[in-house]
N, C-alpha and C positions, 0 to 999 in steps of 0.2 A: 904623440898626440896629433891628429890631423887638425891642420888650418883651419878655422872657420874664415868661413865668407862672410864678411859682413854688410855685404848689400843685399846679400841673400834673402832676410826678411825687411828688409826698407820698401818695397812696393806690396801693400796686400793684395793688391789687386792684379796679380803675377798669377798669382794661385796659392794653395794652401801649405802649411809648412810640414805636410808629410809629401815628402820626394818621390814624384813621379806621379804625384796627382793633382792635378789641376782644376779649380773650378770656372767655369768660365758662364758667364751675365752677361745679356744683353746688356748694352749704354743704354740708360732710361736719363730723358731728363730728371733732374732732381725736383720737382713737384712731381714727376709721375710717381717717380721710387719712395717720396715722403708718403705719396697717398697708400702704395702698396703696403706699404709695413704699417705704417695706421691703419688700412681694414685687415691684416693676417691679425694683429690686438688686439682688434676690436670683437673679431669673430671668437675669438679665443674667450676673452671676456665673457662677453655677451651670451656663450654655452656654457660656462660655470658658473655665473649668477642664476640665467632661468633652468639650468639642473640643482644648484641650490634651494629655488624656491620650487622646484615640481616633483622632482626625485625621480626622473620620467628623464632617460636620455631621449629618445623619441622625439618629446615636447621641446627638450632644450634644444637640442638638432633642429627644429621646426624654427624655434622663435630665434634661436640664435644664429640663423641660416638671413633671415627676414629685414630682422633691422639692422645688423651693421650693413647690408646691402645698399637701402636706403638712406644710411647714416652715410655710407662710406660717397654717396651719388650727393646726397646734400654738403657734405666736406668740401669736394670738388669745388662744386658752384661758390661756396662761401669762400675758397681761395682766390679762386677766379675775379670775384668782386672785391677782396682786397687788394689785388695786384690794380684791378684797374683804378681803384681810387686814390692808392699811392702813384701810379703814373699821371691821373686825373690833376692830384695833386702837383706833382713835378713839374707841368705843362705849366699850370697857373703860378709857381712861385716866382717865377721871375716877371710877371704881369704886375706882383703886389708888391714887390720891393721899389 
């Protein structure tokens, strides 16, 4: 029976565990990559609820093309003002203690 390697699968991010194929990603920072995969869900969603309610892939491709875009542009900025109000925050704690 041959050796396994055991470091062989310890980094995923090596590439994939069929041998000799590699997947390789650009480095995104980690708000970029959290937003990306929140709208690939969202868009996903978002086309089986309005083909649920339409029965029209058409329409759901149409609306479900529409708002996660919009959703996905509004997510951003709402992270974006979190971060700055926990930094906001952080500046001011050592002024109140």
């Amino acid at each position: 029976m041959p050796k396994m390697d055991r470091n062989r699968f310890a980094n995923h991010s090596q590439g994939s565990h069929i041998p000799g194929m590699r997947l390789r990603f650009p480095a995104l920072p980690r708000p970029a990559l959290k937003t990306l995969t929140y709208s690939l869900m969202h868009f996903a969603v978002a086309i089986t609820v309005a083909y649920a309610l339409t029965r029209s892939w058409q329409a759901a491709l149409a609306i479900g093309m529409i708002e996660p875009l919009v959703q996905t542009a509004a997510y951003t900025l709402h992270e974006r003002a979190w971060a700055r109000a926990e930094q906001r925050a952080a500046r001011l704690a050592p002024q109140v203690a």
